[in-house]
C-alpha positions in Angstrom: 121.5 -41.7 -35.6 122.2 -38.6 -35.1 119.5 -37.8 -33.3 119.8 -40.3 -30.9 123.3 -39.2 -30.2 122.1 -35.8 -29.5 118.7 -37.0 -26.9 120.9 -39.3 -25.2 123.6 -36.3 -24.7 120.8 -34.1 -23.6 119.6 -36.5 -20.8 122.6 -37.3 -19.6 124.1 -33.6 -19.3 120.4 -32.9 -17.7 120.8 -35.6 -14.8 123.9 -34.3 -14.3 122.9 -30.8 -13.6 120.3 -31.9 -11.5 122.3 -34.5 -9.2 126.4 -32.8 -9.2 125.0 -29.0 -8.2 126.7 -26.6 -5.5 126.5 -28.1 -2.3 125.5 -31.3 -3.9 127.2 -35.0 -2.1 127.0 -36.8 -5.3 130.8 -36.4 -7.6 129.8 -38.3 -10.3 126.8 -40.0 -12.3 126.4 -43.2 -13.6 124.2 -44.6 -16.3 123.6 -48.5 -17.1 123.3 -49.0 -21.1 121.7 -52.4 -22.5 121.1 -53.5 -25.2 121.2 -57.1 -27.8 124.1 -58.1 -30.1 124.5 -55.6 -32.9 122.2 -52.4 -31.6 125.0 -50.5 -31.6 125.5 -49.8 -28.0 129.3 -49.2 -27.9 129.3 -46.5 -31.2 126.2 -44.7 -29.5 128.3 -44.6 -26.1 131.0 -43.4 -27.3 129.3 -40.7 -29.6 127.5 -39.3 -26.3 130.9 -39.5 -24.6 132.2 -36.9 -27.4 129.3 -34.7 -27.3 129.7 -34.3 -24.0 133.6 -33.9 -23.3 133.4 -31.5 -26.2 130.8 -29.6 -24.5 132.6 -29.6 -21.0 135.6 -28.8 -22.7 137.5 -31.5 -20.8 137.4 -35.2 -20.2 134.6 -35.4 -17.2 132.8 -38.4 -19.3 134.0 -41.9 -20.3 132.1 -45.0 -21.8 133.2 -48.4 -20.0 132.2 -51.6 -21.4 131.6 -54.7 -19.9 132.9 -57.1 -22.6 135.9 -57.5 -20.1 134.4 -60.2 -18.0 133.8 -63.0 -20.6 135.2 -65.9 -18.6 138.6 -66.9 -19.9 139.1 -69.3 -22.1 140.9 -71.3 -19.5 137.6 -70.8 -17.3 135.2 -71.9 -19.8 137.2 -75.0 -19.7 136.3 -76.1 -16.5 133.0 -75.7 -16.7 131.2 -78.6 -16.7 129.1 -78.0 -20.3 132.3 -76.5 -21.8 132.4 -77.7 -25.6 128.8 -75.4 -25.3 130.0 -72.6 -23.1 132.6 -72.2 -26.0 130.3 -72.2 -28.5 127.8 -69.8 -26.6 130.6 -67.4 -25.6 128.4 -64.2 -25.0 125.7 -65.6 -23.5 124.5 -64.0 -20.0 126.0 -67.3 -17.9 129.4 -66.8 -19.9 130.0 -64.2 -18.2 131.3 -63.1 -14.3 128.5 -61.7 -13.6 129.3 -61.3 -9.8 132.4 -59.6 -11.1 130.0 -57.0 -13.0 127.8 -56.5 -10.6 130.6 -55.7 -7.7 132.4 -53.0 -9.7 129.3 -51.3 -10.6 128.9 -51.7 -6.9 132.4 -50.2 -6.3 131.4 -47.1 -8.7 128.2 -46.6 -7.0 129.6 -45.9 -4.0 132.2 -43.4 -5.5 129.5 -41.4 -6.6 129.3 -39.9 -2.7 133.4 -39.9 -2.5 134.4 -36.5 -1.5 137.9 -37.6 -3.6 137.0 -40.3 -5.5 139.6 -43.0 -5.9 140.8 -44.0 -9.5 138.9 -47.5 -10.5 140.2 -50.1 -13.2 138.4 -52.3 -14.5 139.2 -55.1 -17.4 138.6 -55.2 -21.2 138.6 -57.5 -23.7 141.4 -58.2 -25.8 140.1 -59.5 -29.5 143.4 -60.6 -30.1 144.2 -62.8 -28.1 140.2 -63.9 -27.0 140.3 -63.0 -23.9 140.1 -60.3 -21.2 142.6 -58.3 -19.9 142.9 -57.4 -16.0 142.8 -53.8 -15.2 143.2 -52.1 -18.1 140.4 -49.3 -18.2 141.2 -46.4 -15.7 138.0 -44.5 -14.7 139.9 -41.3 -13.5 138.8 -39.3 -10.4 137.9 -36.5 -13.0 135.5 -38.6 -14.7 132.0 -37.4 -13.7 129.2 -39.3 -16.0 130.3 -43.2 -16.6 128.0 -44.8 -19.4 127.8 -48.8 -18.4 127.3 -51.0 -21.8 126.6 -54.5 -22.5 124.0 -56.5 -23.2 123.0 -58.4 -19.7 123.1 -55.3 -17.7 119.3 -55.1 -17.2 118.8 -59.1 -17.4 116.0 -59.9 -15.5 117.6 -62.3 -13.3 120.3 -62.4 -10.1 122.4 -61.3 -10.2 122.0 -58.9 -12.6 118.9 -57.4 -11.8 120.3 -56.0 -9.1 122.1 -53.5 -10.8 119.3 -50.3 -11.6 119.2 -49.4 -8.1 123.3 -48.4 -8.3 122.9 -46.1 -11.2 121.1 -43.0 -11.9 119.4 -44.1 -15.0 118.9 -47.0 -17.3 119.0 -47.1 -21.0 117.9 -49.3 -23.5 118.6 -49.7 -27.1 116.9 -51.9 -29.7 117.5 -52.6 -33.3 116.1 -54.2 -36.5 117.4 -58.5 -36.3 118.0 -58.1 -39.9 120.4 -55.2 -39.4 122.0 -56.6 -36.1 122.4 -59.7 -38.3 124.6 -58.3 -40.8 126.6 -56.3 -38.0 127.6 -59.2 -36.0 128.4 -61.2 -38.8 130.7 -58.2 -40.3 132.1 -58.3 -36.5 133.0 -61.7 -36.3 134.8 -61.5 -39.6 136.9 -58.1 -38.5 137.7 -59.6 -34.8 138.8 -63.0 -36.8 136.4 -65.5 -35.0 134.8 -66.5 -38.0 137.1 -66.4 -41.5 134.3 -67.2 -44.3 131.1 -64.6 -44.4 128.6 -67.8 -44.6 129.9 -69.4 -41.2 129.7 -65.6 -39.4 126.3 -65.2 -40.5 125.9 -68.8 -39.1 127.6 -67.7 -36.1 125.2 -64.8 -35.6 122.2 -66.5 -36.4 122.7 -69.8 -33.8 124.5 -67.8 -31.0 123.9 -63.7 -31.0 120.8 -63.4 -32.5 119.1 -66.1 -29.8 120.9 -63.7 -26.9 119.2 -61.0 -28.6 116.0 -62.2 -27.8 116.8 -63.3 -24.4 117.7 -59.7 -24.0 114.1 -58.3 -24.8 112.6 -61.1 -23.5 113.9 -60.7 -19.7 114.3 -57.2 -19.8 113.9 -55.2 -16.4 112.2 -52.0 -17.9 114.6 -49.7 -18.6 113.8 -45.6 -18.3 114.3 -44.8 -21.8 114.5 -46.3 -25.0 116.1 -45.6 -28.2 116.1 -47.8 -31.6 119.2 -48.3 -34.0 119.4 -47.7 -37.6 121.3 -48.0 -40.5 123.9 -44.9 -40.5 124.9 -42.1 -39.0 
């Protein structure tokens, strides 16, 4: 994987030389990161993260997921197909999407700030199952944001909206068989599933099936990477 570490790096340092120059309006950069259940998008994001800050020499990059708005628990509830929005959790209508697209939104428009603000945004709490209100600071010093989840180049409102308020668009892919035995490791580490049968059952009636919707309505991203087993 390494070398997907260090390509990834490379672009992103390269668009931000050619947009934050002397003279330039634009403070900061911001990059949109898809990918299905089990590609690896979070471990790649964060390696690209270090690469960078370690070749700045300071903290001007920072990875923010968007596993933060999962509906509650509580709001799953209301929904009228609920006993199947809980067992689906992670598919794209699970999810606030409105609430994605707005603070990616919010962060576009910071990219022209002459002193941009300091924006929070929520995470998810494996814990408890649920997200936690404003509890990832994106600083005023942080320059390149890499965006991941899995819907954020869906095909469909409102998520397609989002490419045209980032710089660039990433995709990564990976082999079912290996995503397989990821999210079924996942699930048994975060506690959702106890027993490694009824997480690879998991996987195989709920991620694996948002896996394909992911490649299946997939707004063409401007680069693509594959996953492997490793480092």
């Amino acid at each position: 994987m390494e070398h997907v570490y260090s390509s990834l790096t490379q672009r992103a340092n390269n668009i931000y030389r050619e947009l934050i120059t002397e003279g330039s309006r634009q403070r900061r950069i911001l990059i949109a990161f898809a990918g299905p259940p089990g590609s690896g998008k979070s471990t790649i994001a964060a390696h690209v993260v270090e690469q960078i800050n370690m070749t700045a020499q300071r903290a001007i990059a920072a990875s923010l997921p968007m596993d933060g708005f999962h509906y509650t628990r509580a709001q799953l509830d209301t929904l009228p197909n609920s006993v199947k929005a809980h067992a689906q959790r992670g598919a794209s209508w699970t999810f606030d999407a409105n609430g994605v697209v707005g603070l990616i939104k919010i962060l576009s428009a910071s990219r022209h700030d002459a002193d941009p603000v300091t924006v929070l945004a929520p995470s998810f709490d494996h814990s408890i199952k649920d997200p936690v209100a404003d509890s990832i600071r994106i600083g005023p010093e942080i320059q390149i944001i890499i965006i991941e989840g899995n819907w954020l180049l869906l095909d469909r409102e409102p998520w397609m909206q989002i490419p045209k308020y980032v710089d660039d668009t990433w995709f990564v892919d990976v082999d079912v068989s290996l995503a397989r035995r990821r999210i079924a490791a996942r699930h048994i580490v975060s506690g959702i599933e106890s027993t490694w049968e009824d997480a690879l059952s998991r996987a195989d009636t709920n991620d694996l099936p948002n896996g394909d919707e992911v490649r299946g309505h997939l707004v063409s991203p401007n680069i693509r990477v594959m996953s492997v087993e490793g480092r």
